[in-house]
N, C-alpha and C positions, 0 to 999 in steps of 0.2 A: 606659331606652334599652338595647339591644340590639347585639349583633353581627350584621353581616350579610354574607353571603360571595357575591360573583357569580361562574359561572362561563363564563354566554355572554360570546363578545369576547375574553377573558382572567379570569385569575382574581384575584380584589381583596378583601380583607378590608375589612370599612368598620365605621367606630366613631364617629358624629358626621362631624366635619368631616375626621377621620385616614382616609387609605387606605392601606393597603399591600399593593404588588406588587411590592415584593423579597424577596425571601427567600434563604439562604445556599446552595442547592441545587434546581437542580431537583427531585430527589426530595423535598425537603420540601415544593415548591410543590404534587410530585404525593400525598402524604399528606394537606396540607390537603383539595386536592379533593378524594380517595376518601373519606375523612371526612366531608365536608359532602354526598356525592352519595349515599353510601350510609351513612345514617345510624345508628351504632353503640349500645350499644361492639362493637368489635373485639378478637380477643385479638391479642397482643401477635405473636405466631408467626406469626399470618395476616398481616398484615402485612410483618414483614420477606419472610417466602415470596413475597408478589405485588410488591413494589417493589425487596428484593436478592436475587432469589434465584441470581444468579450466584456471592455470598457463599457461603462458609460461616455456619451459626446463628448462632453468638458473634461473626462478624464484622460479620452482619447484625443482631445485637442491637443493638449496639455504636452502628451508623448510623442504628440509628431511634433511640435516646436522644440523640444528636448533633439528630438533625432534631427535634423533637418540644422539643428546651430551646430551638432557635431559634426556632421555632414561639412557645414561652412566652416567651422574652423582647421578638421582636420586637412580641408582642400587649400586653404591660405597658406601657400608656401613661396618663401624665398628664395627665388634663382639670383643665376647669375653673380653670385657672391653679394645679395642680399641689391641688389640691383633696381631690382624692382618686382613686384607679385605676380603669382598665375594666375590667370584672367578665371571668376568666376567658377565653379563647377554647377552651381545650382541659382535657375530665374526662379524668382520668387515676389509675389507681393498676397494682399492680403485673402483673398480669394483663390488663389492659386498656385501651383509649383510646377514647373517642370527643368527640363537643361539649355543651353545653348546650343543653336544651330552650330556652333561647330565641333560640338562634340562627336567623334568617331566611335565605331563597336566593333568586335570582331564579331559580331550574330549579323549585324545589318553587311559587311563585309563578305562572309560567308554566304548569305543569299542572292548577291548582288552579282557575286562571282557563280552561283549554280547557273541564276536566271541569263548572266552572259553566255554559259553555257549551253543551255538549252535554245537561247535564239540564235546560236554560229550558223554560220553558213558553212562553213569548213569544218573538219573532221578534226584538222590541226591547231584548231582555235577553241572548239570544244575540248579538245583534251588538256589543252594551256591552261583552260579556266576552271577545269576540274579539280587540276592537279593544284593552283592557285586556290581554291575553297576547300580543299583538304589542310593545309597550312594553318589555315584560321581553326579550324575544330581540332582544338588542344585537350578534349574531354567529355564527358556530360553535361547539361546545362546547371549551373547554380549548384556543384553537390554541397551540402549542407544547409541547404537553406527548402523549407518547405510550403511554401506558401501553398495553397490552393491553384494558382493560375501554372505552376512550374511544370510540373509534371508531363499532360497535355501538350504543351510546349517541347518539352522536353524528346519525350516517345518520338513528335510530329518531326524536328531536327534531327535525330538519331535517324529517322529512318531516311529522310534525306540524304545523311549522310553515305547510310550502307547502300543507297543507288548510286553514287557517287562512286564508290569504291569499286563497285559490281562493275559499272560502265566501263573505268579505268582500266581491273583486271580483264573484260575478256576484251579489250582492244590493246595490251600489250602482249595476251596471250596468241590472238590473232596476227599479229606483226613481230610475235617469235622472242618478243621480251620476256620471256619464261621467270626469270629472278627477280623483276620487279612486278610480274602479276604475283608470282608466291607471296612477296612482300604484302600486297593488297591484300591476297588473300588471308594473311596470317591478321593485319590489322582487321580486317573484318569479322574475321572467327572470336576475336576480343571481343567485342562491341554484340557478338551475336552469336554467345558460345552454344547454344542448343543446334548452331549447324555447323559447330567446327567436324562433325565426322563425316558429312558431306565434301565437305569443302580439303578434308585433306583426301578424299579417294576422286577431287577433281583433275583436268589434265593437267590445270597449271603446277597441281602440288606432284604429279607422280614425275614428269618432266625437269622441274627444279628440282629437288632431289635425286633426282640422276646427277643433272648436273654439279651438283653440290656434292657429291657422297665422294668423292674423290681429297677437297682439302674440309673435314668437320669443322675445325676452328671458324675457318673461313664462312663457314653454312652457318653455325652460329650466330658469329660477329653480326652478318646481314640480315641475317631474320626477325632479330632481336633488336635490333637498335633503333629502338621510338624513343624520342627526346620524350621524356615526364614534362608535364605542362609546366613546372615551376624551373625546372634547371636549364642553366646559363649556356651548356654545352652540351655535345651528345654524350650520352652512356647508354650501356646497357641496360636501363633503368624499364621493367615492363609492369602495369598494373591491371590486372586482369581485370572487367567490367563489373564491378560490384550493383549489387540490386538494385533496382530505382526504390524512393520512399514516396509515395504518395502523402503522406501524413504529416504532421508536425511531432517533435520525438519532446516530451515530457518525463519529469521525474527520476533520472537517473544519473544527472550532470554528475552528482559529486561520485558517484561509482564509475562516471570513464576517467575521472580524475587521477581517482585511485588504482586503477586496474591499467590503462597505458602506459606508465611507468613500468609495471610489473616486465610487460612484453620488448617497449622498445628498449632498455634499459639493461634487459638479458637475466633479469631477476628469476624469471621461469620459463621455460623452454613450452611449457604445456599448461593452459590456461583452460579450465573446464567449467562452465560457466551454466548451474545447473537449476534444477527449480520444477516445480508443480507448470501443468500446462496453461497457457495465458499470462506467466507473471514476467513476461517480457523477453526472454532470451535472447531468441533471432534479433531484435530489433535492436537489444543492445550491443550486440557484437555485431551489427553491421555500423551500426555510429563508433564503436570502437575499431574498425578496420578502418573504416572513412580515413579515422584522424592518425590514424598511423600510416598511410599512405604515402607513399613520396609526393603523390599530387597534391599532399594536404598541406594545407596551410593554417592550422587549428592551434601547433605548438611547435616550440622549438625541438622538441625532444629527437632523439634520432629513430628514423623511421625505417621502413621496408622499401626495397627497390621494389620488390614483387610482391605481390599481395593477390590472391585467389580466392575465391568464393566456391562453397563444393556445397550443394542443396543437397539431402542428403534423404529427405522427408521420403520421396519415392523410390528408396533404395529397399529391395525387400529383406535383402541377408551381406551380411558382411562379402560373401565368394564376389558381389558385383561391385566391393568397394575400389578393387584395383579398376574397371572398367569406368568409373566416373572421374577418379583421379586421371585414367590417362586424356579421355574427354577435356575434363577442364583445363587441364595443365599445357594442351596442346601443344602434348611432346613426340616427337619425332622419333616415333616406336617401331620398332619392327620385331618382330620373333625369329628367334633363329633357331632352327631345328636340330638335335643330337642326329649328327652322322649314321646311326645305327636304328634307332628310333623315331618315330611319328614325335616325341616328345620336347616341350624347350628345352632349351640348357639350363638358362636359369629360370626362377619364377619368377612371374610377374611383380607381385613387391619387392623382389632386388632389382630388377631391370629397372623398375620406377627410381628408388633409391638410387641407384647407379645414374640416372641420367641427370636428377635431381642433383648429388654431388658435385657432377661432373660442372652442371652451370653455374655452382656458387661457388669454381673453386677460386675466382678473381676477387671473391670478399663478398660477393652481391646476398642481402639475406633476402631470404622468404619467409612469408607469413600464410598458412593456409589455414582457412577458416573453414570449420567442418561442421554445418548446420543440421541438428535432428540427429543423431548420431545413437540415441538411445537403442534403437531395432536392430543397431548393428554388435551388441554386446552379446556374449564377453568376445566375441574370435575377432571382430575389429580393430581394439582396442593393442591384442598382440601386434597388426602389423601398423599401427600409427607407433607402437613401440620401437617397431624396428627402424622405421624411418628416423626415429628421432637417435636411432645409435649409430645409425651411416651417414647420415646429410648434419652436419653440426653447424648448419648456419639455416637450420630451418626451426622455425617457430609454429606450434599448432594453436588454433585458440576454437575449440571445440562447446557447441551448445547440447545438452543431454539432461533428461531428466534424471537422470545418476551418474554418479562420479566413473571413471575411467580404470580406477586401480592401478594406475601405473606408477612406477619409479620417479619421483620428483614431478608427479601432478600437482595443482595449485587450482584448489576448491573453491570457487564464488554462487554463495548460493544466493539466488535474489529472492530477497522479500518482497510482500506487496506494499505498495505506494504507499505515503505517509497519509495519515488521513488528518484535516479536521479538527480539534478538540469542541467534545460538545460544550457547549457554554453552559455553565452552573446555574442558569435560570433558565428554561425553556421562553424565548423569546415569544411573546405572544401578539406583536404587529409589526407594520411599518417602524414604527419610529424608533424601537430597540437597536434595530441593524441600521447605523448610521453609515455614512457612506465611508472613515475611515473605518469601521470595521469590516464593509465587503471588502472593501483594498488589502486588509487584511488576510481574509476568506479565500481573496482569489492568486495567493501566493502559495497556497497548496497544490503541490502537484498532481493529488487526484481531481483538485477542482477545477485546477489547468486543463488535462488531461478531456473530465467529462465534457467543458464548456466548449472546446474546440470543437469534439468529436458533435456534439449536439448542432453545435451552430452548422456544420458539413451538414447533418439532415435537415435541420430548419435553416435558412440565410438569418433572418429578424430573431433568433433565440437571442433572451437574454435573463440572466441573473437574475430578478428581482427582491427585491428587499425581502418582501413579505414570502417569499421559498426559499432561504441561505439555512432557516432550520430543518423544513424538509430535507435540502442538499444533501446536507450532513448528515441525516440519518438516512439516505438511501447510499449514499456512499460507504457507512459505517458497516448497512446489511451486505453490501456488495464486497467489504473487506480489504478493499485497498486493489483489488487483482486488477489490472490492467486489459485485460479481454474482456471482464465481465462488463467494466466501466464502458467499453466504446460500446457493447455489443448494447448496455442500454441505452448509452448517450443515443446509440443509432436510431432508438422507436421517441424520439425529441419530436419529429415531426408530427406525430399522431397520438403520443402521451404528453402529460404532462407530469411533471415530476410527484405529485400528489398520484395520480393513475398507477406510473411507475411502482410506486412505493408498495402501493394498493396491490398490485398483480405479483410483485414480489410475492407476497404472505400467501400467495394459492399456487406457486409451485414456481419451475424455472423453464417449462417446455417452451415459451414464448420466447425465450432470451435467444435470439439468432439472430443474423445478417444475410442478406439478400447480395451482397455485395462478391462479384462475382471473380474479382482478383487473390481476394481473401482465401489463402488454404480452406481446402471440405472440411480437416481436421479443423481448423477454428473458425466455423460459422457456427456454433453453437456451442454450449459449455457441454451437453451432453457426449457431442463430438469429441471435446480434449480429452475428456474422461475415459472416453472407446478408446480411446488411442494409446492411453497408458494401461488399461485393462488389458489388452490384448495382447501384452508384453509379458504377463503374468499368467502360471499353470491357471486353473478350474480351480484348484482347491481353497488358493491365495484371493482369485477374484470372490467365494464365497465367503472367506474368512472376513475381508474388507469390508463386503456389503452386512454382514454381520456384527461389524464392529460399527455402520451408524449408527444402532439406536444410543450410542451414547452422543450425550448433545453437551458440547465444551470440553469434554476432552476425558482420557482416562488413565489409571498408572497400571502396570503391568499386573499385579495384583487382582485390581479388579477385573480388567477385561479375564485373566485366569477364571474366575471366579465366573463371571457371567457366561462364557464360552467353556464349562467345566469339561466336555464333551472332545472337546480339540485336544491332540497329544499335545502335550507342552513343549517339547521339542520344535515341532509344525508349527505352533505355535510364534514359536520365537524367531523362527526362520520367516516366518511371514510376515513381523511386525518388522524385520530388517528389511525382506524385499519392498516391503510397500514405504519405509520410510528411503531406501534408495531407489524408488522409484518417487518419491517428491507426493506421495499421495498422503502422506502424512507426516508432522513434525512430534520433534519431537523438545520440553525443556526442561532444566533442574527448578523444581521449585523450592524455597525458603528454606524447609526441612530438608531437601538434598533429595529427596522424592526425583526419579523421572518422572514427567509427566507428556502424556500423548493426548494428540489432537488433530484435527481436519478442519479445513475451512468449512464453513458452513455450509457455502453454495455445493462443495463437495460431498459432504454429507446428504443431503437432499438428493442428489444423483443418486447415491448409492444406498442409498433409500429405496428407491423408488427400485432396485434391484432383487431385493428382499421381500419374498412373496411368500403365500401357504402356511402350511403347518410350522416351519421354519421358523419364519417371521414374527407369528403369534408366540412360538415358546422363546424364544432370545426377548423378547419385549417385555413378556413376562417376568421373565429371569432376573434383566433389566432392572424393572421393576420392584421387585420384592427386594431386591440387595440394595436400593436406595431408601424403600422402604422401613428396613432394618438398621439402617444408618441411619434417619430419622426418630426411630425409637428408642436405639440407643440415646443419640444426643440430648433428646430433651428430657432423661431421665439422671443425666447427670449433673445433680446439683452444683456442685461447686464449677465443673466448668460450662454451663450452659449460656453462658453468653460470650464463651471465647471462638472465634470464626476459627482458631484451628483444628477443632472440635469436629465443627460440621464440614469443613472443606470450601476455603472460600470460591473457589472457583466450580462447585457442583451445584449453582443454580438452577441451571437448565436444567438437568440431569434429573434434578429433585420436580421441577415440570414437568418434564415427559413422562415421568411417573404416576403422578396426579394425573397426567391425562387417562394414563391406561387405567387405571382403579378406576375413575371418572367413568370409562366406557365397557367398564367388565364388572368392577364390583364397587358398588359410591361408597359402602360400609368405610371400605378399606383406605378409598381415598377420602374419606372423613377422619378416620385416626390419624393418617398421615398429615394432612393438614394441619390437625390440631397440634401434632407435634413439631410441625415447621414451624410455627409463630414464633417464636426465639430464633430462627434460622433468619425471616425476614426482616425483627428489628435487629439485631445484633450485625448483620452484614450491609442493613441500611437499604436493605430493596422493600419498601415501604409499599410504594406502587404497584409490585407485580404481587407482593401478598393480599394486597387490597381486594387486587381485579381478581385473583384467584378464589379468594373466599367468597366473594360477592356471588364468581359464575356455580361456586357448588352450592351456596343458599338458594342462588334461585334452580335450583335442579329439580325437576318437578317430583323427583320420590324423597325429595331430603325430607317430609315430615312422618316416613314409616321409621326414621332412628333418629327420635326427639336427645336423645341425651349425648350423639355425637352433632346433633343439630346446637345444641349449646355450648358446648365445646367449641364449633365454628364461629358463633356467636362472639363468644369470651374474646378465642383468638381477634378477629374483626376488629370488635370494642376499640381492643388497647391498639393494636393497628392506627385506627379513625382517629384516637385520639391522640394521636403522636401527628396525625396529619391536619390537625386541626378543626377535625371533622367532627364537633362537638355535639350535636343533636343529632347524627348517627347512631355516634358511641354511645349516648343515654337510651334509645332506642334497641339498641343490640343487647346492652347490659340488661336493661329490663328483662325483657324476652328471657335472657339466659337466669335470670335470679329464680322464676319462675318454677326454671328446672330444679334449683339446686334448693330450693327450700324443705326440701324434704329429708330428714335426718341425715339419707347412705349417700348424701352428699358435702358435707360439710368443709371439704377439702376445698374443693370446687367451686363451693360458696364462700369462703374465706379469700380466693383468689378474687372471684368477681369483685365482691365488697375493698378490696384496697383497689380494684380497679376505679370504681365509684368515688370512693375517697379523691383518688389524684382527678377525675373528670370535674369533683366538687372543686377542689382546689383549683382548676383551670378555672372555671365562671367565678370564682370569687365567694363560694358559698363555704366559708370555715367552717361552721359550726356543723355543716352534712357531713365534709369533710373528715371532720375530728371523729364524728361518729359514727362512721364507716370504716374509718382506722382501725378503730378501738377494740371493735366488732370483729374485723377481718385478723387483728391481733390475738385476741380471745380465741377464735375457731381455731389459731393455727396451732395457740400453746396446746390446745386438746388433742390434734389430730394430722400437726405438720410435722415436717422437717427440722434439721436442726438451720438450714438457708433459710425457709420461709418464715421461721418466728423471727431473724435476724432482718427480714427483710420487711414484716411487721413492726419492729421494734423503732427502725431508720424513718421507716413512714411517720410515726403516729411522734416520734420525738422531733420530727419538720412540722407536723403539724401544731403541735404546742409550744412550738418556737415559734412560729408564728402565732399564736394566738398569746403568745405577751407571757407562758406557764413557762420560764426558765428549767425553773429549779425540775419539772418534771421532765422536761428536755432532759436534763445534765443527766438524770437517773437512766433513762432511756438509753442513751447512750453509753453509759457505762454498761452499762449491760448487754448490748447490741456488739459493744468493742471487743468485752472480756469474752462471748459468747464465740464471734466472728476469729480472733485469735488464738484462741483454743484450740480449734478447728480447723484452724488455716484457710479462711472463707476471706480471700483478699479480694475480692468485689465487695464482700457486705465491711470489710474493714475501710477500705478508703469509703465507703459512701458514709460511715459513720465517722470517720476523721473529716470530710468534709462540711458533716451538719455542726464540728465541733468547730471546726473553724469561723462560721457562722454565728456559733453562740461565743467565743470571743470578741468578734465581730461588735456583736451589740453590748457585751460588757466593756467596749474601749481598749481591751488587750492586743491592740494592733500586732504585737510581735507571734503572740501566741495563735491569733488565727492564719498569720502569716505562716508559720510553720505547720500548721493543722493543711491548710490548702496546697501546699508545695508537696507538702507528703504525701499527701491523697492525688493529687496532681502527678506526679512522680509514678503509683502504683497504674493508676488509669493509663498512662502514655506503654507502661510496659507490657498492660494486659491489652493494651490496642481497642480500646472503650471509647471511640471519638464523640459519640453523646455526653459522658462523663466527665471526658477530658475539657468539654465545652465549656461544661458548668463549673469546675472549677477555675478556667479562666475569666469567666464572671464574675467568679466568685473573690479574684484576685483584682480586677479593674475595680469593682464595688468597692472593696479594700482600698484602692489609690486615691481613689476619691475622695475617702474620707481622712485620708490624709495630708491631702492636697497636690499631690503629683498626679496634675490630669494627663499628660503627654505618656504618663506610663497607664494611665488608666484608658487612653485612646486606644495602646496598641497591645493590652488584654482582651478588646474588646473587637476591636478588628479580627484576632488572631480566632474567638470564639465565632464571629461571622462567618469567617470563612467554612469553617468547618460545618455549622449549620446550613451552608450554600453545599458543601460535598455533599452532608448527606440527607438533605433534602428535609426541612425541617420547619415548613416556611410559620408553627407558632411563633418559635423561637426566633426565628429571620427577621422576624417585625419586633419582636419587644426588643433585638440587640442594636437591629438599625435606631428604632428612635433612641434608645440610650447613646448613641456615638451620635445624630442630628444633636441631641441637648448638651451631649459633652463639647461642640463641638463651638455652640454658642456661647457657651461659657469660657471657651477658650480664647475666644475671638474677642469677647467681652474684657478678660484681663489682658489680653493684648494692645488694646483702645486705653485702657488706664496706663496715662501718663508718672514714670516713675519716679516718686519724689527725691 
């Protein structure tokens, strides 16, 4: 006795009465079959190369010796009532692997029996061996499993097969066996449904049907009954050809987890499974029919006897949906005509329904899968209704870019792939990305996802260290969308992930596939776009392209406001149609706000849509309503450094704006600037306020408006100097002092000067320090606000805390508090409860600064101030230390690191790390002392 491996249907190890078709990994299932199909040895390298070669070598060593001992253990089985073991399944030593010569297949069976057939001498020994290599082909090759080499293989045996069958029918047909050519013919039109309409107006089907039409049960019974590759006995069991996968399927394991239950289980009758184009549909509900199959062997759960595929993509109007159904279902239709009239009797969706009924009335269910189904709204949707109220053992599982609206639908909208998280330091070589971190890296499924689809275009692609942070920011710009992913993974060959990146930022017309299996509709992102546009009146696709200049998203309000023009009515009705057509989302933000938005890459299409006079007034419009949100906010004292203020998610928005002033009026994108500087420290995007003021200083008209040129300046400054960027900031502030020295500035000058001040106190120069406080204090009692003397007052009594003047500190303070509370200025109150914690601090009042810091601490966490909130966990670990609880003073000080790594803050990143390196040694130190 032998081992015997099958691979049509699924793939099964068999040893006597044992089968098995678990295994610890797919990949090991997929090393069994390369093994048994391409019969070895193999060396050890080949191997890992075709099955991990997203791996590193020793990583991919690593995985075939993992796979390869479950292999061997799962194959160690006890017969005979533990008698003694199954011989081997896999030869192996150190260079190599393959199986024992006496391992049997039903692939190499199957060919063995075509090739007897074809060299018979006799007509009767051909058809013994035909009929004999029919038996073995219990399926498609390998369904669930995707290697690279399957596929090809796969198509090359199928099509064997249907000669096979062809041969069979017209020599039973020819020798008068009319019921067993139908039979062939019926299994053939499965395996090769685009000619089942041939094939049933052939002689063998008009013939059988005669003969049949006399007992229907009986015509039934025979037509239908193909043993399912996994059951013991025959039944009715039939599983219509589902689509081959060339591909390997990524990122949605735990969504067929969840959604197969749904169906086999009877939870929903109607599964609609919806989404923006490219974010996977088709592909998930073909892996979701896979596994519910009777042929499958994925789960125990209770399956479908029948399971059908209906492509739907080429379907132009709902009137042809009855004619694809009866196509696929290869039912045995005929029209019967009213006595009196040219007319049916009944319609076509009852007759479907009726005949549907009629075959599940023995228990048998059905599962039809309705692919692309969106074109066919709304009059589709009525007769998948009626079906589901006559045939009650039928289940639909329907892909659409908008929901169905029917009675007991069951909505899955799919999001895009998980991405990534950027790492809090921008890695800056090799040695950052250690090899557990790419291990890491390569357990995201868009990273899965792109590395496969690249290595298809290059063989030798690989990950390398030094591109896991490009990875992830071209991933990030790409957004998780599974089309977009392969479609760039596809230019792997001739880009490199840096190029990628690069061509990204100048538009998306390159993003396409050559690849000539691929739907028209998805060889291009443009392409999916067309395809959902065209679903949509004229007035909705203007209103859309309309609605990109906003960049991140917008609430209903606003787009009202920028689109003043549109009836609001039309209005509303269009933001419905486009968000049930998946072209936009939509979510509740914090405040209970809706908030709307478009992916990116979508955006930019619909951009590019947007022309003429149009174009320029909506940009405009755009424009000046973020414009006027920036002038508002930074005029509001007391709350201008709250991100609820400004909208934390309207950064871009506040960009595109800047760009347009930028290239229409610079005046205007200089106010505006100078009024986002609170917008970019307060939300912690440091970096793009930087690059932004940098590219209007160097504007070559910025010096016809010197006093919005100091303004930009000012902004900058405090910028640079929050990034460390010390001899910048002194450089900018100059410049701008320049301006402001002249009386009808004094405002202006009083900001710049406490700017000075804190740059002084960064290099360590007090005494400039103190007397730019003092100064910028002075100007503001004359000519500020009731914030900015508050915010003078906090400066200048840090400052004289530091320079050893207590008691003028305490004065300061008290005045900054009573000032700040008065007024209900709860930014300048904690910042002044925090310096007071401080001057406890060094009077030894451990309790009193304890409570000064928690307070201020407390105020900072609810105004959402994580600079503040920083410094007061500083200002807390300082505290521990000096009390001698360093374990608490480690992990104020950690908790301040971290937050300085969000938001990017790398002065503070270095003075917090070596405080935790020194804390760290002293900790180490009392641990080494032996306790007396």
């Amino acid at each position: 006795m032998h081992w015997r491996i099958e691979l049509f249907g699924g793939l099964r190890a068999i040893y006597g009465k044992e089968i098995l078709t678990q295994f610890r990994s797919r990949k090991a299932g997929s090393l069994l079959a390369y093994l048994t199909f391409f019969r070895g040895p193999h060396p050890r390298d080949t191997l890992v190369e075709m099955l991990w070669p997203e791996f590193p070598l020793e990583a991919g060593r690593n995985s075939l010796r993992v796979s390869l001992a479950d292999l061997r253990r799962r194959s160690t089985l006890l017969i005979d009532s533990g008698a003694e073991l199954s011989p081997p399944l896999l030869l192996q030593d150190r260079g190599s692997v393959g199986l024992p010569p006496g391992v049997t297949t039903d692939v190499t069976d199957f060919e063995k029996a075509v090739d007897e057939a074809r060299r018979a001498m006799s007509l009767e020994i051909r058809v013994a061996a035909y009929e004999r290599a029919i038996t073995f082909y219990r399926g498609a090759l390998l369904p669930g499993f995707y290697e690279s080499w399957i596929p090809a293989e796969e198509a090359r045996l199928e099509a064997v097969f249907l000669h096979v069958l062809k041969s069979l029918e017209a020599f039973y047909e020819n020798s008068g066996n009319s019921l067993r050519a139908f039979e062939l013919a019926q299994l053939a039109a499965r395996y090769e449904p685009q000619q089942s309409r041939k094939q049933q107006k052939s002689p063998a089907n008009r013939n059988a049907s005669a003969r049949l039409s006399a007992t229907k049960a009986r015509s039934r019974q025979e037509t239908e009954t193909i043993t399912s590759p996994t059951s013991s006995s025959p039944s009715k069991k039939v599983v219509a050809p589902l689509p081959a996968s060339f591909t390997r399927f990524f990122g949605r394991e735990a969504e067929l987890q969840e959604l197969a239950p749904l169906l086999s289980e009877g939870r929903t009758r109607l599964l609609t499974i919806t989404g923006g184009g490219g974010m996977g549909k088709t592909r998930l509900s073909l892996e979701l029919a896979r596994s519910l199959s009777s042929s499958s062997e994925k789960s125990e759960a209770p399956r479908f006897e029948r399971v059908f595929w209906v492509p739907l993509a080429g379907t132009p109007d709902a009137e042809r949906l009855s004619e694809e159904l009866i196509k696929v279902l290869n039912l045995d239709f005929k029209v019967e005509l009213d006595a009196e009239t040219p007319r049916p009797r009944t319609s076509l969706q009852e007759t479907i329904a009726n005949l549907l009924r009629e075959e599940s009335e023995d228990g048998t269910r059905t599962l039809l899968v309705l692919d692309n189904f969106e074109q066919l709204l709304p009059k589709g949707s009525v007769m998948l209704g009626e079906l589901l109220e006559r045939v009650p053992n039928l289940t639909l599982l329907v892909t659409s870019r908008q929901r169905l609206n029917l009675t007991g639908e069951r909505e899955h909208r799919l999001k895009p792939l998980a991405l990534p998280p950027r790492p809090l330091v921008a890695p800056t070589n090799e040695t950052i990305w250690d090899e557990q971190q790419l291990t890491h890296l390569r357990e995201s499924s868009s990273v899965q996802l792109f590395t496969d689809r690249a290595h298809g275009a290059r063989s030798d692609w690989r990950l390398l260290p030094r591109e896991a942070s490009t990875l992830i920011s071209l991933l990030h710009r790409l957004e998780g969308v599974p089309l977009a992913i392969e479609l760039i993974a596809s230019r792997a060959g001739v880009l490199s992930l840096e190029h990628m990146l690069i061509r990204l930022s100048q538009g998306l017309q390159w993003v396409s596939s050559r690849d000539q299996h691929r739907p028209v509709r998805h060889r291009s992102l443009h392409a999916v776009l067309e395809w959902s546009l065209q679903l949509l009146p004229v007035h909705q696709q203007e209103i859309f392209a309309r609605l990109s200049v906003f960049h991140g998203g917008w609430t209903l309000d606003d787009a009202a406001t920028i689109l003043s023009d549109v009836d609001p009515d039309t209005f509303l009705d269009t933001l419905q149609s486009l968000h049930d057509a998946s072209l936009i989302t939509s979510e509740e933000s914090d405040d209970g706000a809706l908030r709307f938005s478009m992916l990116e890459i979508v955006r930019q299409i619909a951009e590019e849509k947007l022309e003429g006079a149009q174009s320029l007034a909506t940009r405009r419009s755009h424009a000046e309503f973020y414009f006027q949100i920036a002038q508002r906010a930074s005029t509001n004292e007391k709350a201008m450094g709250r991100r609820d203020v400004w909208g934390a998610t309207e950064g871009h928005n506040f960009s595109a704006a800047l760009d347009f002033w930028a290239s229409t009026e610079l005046e205007r994108a200089l106010e505006m600037a100078a009024s986002l500087w609170w917008y970019w420290i307060f939300s912690y995007h440091l970096p793009e306020g930087r690059h932004t003021l940098k590219q209007l200083l160097a504007h070559p008209q910025i010096d016809e408006f010197p006093i919005a040129r100091a303004r930009i300046q000012n902004s900058a400054a405090y910028i640079s100097l929050l990034s460390g960027s010390y001899e910048e900031a002194e450089e900018l502030l100059n410049a701008a002092l320049v301006v402001w020295a002249h009386d009808d500035f004094q405002r202006e000058q009083a900001t710049s000067l406490n700017l000075a001040g804190a740059l002084a106190m960064a290099l360590g120069n007090r005494e400039k320090a103190r007397d730019c406080y003092a100064q910028s204090l002075e100007l503001h009692r004359a000519v500020g606000t009731r914030h900015e003397i508050t915010i003078g007052l906090n400066a200048l009594a840090g400052i004289e805390r530091a320079c050893g003047h207590l008691d003028a500190a305490h004065s300061l303070c008290a005045e900054a508090l009573e000032l700040a509370q008065r007024h209900q200025d709860r930014s300048s109150e904690a910042w002044t409860l925090h310096t007071l914690g401080f001057l406890a601090l060094d009077a030894g009042d451990f309790k009193s600064a304890r409570d000064y810091q928690e307070k201020s601490l407390a105020m900072r966490r609810k105004s959402r101030h994580p600079h503040a909130e920083a410094g007061c966990l500083e200002a807390l670990g300082e505290l521990a230390e000096r009390e001698g609880d360093l374990l608490a003073a480690r992990e104020h000080y950690q908790q301040a690191l971290e937050i300085w790594h969000h938001i990017d803050q790398p002065p503070r990143i270095q003075t917090t790390q070596k405080r935790l390196e020194a804390l760290a040694k002293e900790i180490e130190q009392n641990a080494s002392v032996p306790t007396p």
